[in-house]
N, C-alpha and C positions, 0 to 999 in steps of 0.2 A: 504494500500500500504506500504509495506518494504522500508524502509530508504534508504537503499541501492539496491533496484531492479533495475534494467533495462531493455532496451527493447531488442529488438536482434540485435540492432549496439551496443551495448555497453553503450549507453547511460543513466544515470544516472534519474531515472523518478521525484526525487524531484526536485531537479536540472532542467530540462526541465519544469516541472510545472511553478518553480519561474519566469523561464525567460519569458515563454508565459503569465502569470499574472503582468510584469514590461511592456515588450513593450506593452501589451493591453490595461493595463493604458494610459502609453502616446502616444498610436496611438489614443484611442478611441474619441477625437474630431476633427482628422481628416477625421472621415465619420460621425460623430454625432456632430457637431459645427459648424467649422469653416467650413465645407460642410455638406451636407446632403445625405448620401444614402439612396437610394430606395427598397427595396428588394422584390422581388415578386417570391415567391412558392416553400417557406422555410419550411412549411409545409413535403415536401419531404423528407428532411433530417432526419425526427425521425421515419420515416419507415425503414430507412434503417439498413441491418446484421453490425454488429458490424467492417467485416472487408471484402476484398476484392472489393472494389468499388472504383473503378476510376473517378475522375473531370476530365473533358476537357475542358478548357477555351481560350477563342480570349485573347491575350495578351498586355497591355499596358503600364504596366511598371516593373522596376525589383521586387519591393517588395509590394509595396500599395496594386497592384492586392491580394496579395497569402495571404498579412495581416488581407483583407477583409476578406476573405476568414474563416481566422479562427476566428473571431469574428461572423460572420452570422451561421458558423456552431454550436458554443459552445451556442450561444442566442437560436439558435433553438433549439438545444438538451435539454435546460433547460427550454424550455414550450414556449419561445416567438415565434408571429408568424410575419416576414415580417417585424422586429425590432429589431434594438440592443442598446434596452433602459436601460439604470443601468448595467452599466460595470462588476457587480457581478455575472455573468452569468461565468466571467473567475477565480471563486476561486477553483472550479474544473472542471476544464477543460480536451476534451478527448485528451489524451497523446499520442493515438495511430494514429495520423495524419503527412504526411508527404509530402514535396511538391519536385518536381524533378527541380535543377538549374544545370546550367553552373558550373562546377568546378571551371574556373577561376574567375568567379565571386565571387563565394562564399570563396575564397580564396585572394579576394585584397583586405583586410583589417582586422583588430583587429573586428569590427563594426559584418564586413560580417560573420566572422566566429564565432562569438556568434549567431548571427542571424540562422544560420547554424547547431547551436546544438541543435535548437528549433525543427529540424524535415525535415531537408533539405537531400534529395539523390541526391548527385553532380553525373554529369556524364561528359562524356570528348563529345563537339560537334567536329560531324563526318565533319561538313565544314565549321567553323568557328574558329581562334585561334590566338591570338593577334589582334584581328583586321584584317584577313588578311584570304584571302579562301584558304580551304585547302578540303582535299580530303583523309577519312581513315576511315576506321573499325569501325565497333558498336566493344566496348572494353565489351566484355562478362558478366565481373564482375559486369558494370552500369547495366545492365537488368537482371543479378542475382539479385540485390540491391533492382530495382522497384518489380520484383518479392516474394520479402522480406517483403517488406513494403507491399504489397498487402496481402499479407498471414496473417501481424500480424493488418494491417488494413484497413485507406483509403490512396490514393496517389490522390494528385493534380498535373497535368501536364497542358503544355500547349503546345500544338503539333504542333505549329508554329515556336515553339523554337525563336523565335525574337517577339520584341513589333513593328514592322510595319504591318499595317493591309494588308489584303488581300494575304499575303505572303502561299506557300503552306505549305502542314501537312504536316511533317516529317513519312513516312511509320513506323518508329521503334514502334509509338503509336500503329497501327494496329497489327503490329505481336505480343507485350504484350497482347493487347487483345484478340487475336487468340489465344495466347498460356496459358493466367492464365484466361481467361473469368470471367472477372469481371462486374459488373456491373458498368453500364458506365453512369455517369449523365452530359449532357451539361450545363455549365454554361454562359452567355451572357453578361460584365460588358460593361461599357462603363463611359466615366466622367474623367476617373482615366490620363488619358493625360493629361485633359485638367488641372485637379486639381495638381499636381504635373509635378515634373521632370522629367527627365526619370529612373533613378534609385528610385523614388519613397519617397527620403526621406526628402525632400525638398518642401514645399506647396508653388506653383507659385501662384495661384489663389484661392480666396475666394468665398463663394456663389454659389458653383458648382455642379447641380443636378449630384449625379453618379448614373447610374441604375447598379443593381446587379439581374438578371434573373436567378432562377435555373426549369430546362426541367425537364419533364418526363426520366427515364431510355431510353435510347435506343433497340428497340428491334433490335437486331445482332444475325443472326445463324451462329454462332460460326465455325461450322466441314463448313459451304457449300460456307459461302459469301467469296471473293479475300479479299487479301490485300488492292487492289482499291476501291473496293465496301465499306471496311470499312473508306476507307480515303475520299470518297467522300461522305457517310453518316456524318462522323464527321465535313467535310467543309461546311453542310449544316445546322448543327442542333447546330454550334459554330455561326453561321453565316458570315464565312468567304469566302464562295464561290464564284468562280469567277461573276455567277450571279448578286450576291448582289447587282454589282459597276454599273447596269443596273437603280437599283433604288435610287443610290446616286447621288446627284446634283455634275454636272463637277465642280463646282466652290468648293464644301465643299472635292474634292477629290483632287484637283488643291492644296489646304491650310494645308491638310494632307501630302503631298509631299513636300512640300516646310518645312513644320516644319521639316520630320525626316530629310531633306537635312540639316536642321539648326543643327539639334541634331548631324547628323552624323561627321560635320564639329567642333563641340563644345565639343563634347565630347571625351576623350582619353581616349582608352581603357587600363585597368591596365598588369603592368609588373606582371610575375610571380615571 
């Protein structure tokens, strides 16, 4: 790799290396210590083309999720299966991974915007903005972007676009899939609430099974199935479906309400 290469945002690849081998360091016991993840059928991940493949993940908090994420993929890729034991898995790590956030997110802080150079596609939410609902246009440029990233690798999304469960998929996930037909792998975490804050950087609680499940590829025909068809495969195979809440106990769904009430009341969302 050239000193100086970069990817096609501009991005500098030593430079992104460094940073994904600092925060990996010190995130890595907070899913191997001070918690324990589980990870089941990781396997997957070393089958997989080098680039155009899409994550779809249920959402639980801003960063913890997406962190996991790149420590289970770079463990796998380096021969571990279902483990992200000896954090040396991240001395070369794959550079062409990117995850899709909130622009203002990724933009309320010194913190977020390092975080951000690691491999983050900001995009503008089409109904959410200060805090506050709103109502506007997919901004073309963000799904040139995910487009982008798809061509030169993988993209992680979460098509719920918020960390409250059971909330719907955002259709925009489906027409990128209609339109760059990627392969599409579901992923299933769970833990990541309970173990942390809600922006994820902050360890509430210790001793916290997090499970991390990666699916089978999705099979989607691309030219025949709707927009719906694909949105209700993906609420089904994230396990977010309205369904679901049939086989969660009222009391475990009653305590989940009540916390993001807490979250929502506790939390201030950043100025731009």
């Amino acid at each position: 790799m050239g000193l100086f290469k970069k990817n096609p945002f501009g991005h500098y690849l030593i430079l992104k290396k460094w940073l994904i081998r600092i925060f990996g360091v010190l995130s890595h016991r907070r899913y191997r210590g001070f918690n324990e993840l589980q990870i089941e059928g990781s396997e997957i991940i070393k089958n997989l083309p080098d680039n155009n493949v899409l994550f779809v993940s249920n959402h639980q908090t801003y960063f913890a999720d997406v962190t996991a994420m790149f420590h289970v993929f770079n463990a796998s890729l380096s021969g571990r299966v279902d483990s992200i034991r000896n954090v040396g898995y991240l001395w070369q790590p794959k550079l062409n991974i990117y995850y899709v956030a909130a622009k203002e997110t990724m933009r309320a802080g010194l913190l977020t915007r390092i975080m951000a150079y690691a491999g983050a596609i900001t995009v503008e939410r089409t109904w959410r903005a200060k805090g506050k609902e709103v109502k506007r246009e997919v901004n073309p440029n963000d799904t040139e972007n995910i487009g982008k990233a798809l061509r030169d690798g993988w993209v992680i999304t979460f098509p719920q676009g918020t960390t409250r469960p059971f909330k719907p998929i955002r259709k925009g996930t489906a027409h990128i899939i209609k339109q760059h037909k990627p392969i599409v792998i579901p992923i299933v975490i769970d833990g990541f609430r309970r173990s942390f804050d809600r922006k994820g950087l902050r360890i509430k609680k210790r001793g916290i099974l997090q499970s991390f499940q990666i699916k089978e590829p999705l099979e989607i025909d691309y030219e025949n199935e709707t927009v719906d068809e694909i949105v209700e495969k993906l609420e089904y195979a994230i396990e977010q479906h309205p369904s679901f809440l049939k086989v969660i106990p009222a009391e475990e769904i009653e305590v989940m309400e009540e916390l993001n009430e807490k979250r929502r009341w506790s939390y201030k969302e950043p100025e731009s």
